[in-house]
C-alpha positions in Angstrom: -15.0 156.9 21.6 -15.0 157.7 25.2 -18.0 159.6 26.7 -17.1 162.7 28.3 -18.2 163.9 31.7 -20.5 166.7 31.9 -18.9 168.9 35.0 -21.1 171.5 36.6 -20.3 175.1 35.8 -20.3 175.8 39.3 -18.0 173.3 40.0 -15.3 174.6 38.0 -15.2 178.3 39.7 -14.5 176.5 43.1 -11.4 177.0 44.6 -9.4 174.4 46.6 -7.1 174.9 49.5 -4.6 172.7 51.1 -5.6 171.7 54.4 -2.8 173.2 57.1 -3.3 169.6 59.1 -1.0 168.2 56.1 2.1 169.3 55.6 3.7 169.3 52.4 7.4 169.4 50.6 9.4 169.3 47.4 11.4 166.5 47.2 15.0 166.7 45.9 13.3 165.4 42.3 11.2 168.0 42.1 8.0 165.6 43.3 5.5 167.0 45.7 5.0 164.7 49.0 2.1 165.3 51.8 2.2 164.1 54.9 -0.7 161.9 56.7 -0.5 161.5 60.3 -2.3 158.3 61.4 -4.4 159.2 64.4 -7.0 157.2 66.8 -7.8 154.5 68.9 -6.7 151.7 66.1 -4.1 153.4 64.0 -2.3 153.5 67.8 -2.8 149.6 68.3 -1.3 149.3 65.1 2.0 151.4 65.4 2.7 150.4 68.7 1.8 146.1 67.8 2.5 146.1 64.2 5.1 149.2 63.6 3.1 150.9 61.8 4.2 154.3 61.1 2.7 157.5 62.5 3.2 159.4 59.7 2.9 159.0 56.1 4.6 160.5 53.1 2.4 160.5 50.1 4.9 161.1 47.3 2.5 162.6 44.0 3.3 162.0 40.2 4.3 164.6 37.7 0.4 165.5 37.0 -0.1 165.6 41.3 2.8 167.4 41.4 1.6 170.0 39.3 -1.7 170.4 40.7 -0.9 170.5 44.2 1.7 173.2 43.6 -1.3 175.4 42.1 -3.5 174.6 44.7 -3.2 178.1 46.5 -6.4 179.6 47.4 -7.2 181.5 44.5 -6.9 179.3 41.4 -10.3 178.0 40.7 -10.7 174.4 39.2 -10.7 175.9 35.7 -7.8 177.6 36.0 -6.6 174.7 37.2 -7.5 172.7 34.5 -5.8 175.5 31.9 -2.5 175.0 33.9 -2.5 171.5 33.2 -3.4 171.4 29.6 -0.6 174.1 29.2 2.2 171.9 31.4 1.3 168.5 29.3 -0.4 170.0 25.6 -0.1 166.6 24.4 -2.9 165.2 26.9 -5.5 168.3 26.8 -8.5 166.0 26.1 -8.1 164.1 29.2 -7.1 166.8 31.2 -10.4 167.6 32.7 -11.3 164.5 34.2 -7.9 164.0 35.4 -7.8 167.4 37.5 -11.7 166.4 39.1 -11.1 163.2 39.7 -7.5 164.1 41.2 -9.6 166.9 43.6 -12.5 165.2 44.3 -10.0 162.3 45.7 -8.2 165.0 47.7 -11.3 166.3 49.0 -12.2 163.1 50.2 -8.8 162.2 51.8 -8.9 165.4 53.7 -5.9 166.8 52.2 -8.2 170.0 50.8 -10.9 171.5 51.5 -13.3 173.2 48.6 -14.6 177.2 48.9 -16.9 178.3 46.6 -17.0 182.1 45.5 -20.3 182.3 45.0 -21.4 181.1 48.4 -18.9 183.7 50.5 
C-alpha cells in the first residue's frame, strides 16, 4: 500500500495564478497549451546555430488541462483538488498528489506563481 503524503494545511489554502509572461490557449481538442519563450545569451546561440525555436508550445494532458483552466486567482489548492476528484471520480485517491506535484512543477517552471491568503 502506497504511503500517502502528508501536505501542510497551509499549503492547501494557497492560491495559484498564471504567470502573464506565458501565454496560454485552447487547442481545437479541447487541450490547454502554454507558451515558453526561450530567452538569453545561450537559448540565442542555439536558435540562430541550431534552429532552435524561440517559442515553445507546451501542449497539457486531460488532468493539466483541467487544472490549468481553474487556475484563476481565487481557487485555492483545495478547491483545486475537489475539482479534480469531481472531473475524474474514478481516480480520487491519487488526486491529491497529482494536483501538488502538477503545481509545485509549475511553480518551478515559472508558469505560476503561488499567493497565500494568510500572508496578504
Amino acid at each position: 500500500m502506497a504511503k500517502k503524503r502528508k501536505i501542510p494545511a497551509n499549503y492547501m489554502d494557497q492560491i495559484p495564478v498564471h504567470d502573464a509572461k506565458h501565454p496560454w490557449r485552447l487547442t481545437d481538442d479541447g487541450m490547454a497549451e502554454v507558451d515558453m519563450e526561450h530567452k538569453g545569451f545561450y537559448n540565442r546561440i542555439a536558435q540562430k546555430f541550431f534552429k532552435k525555436p524561440r517559442v515553445s508550445h507546451i501542449a497539457l494532458d486531460k488532468y493539466g488541462t483541467v487544472v490549468w483552466q481553474n487556475i484563476n486567482g481565487e481557487n485555492t489548492i483545495a478547491d483545486i483538488v475537489g475539482i479534480m476528484e469531481e472531473a475524474f471520480p474514478d481516480e480520487t485517491d491519487r488526486m491529491l498528489d497529482r494536483v501538488v506535484t502538477f503545481t509545485v512543477t509549475l511553480r518551478r517552471t515559472g508558469f505560476i506563481t503561488i499567493s497565500n491568503p494568510s500572508q496578504q
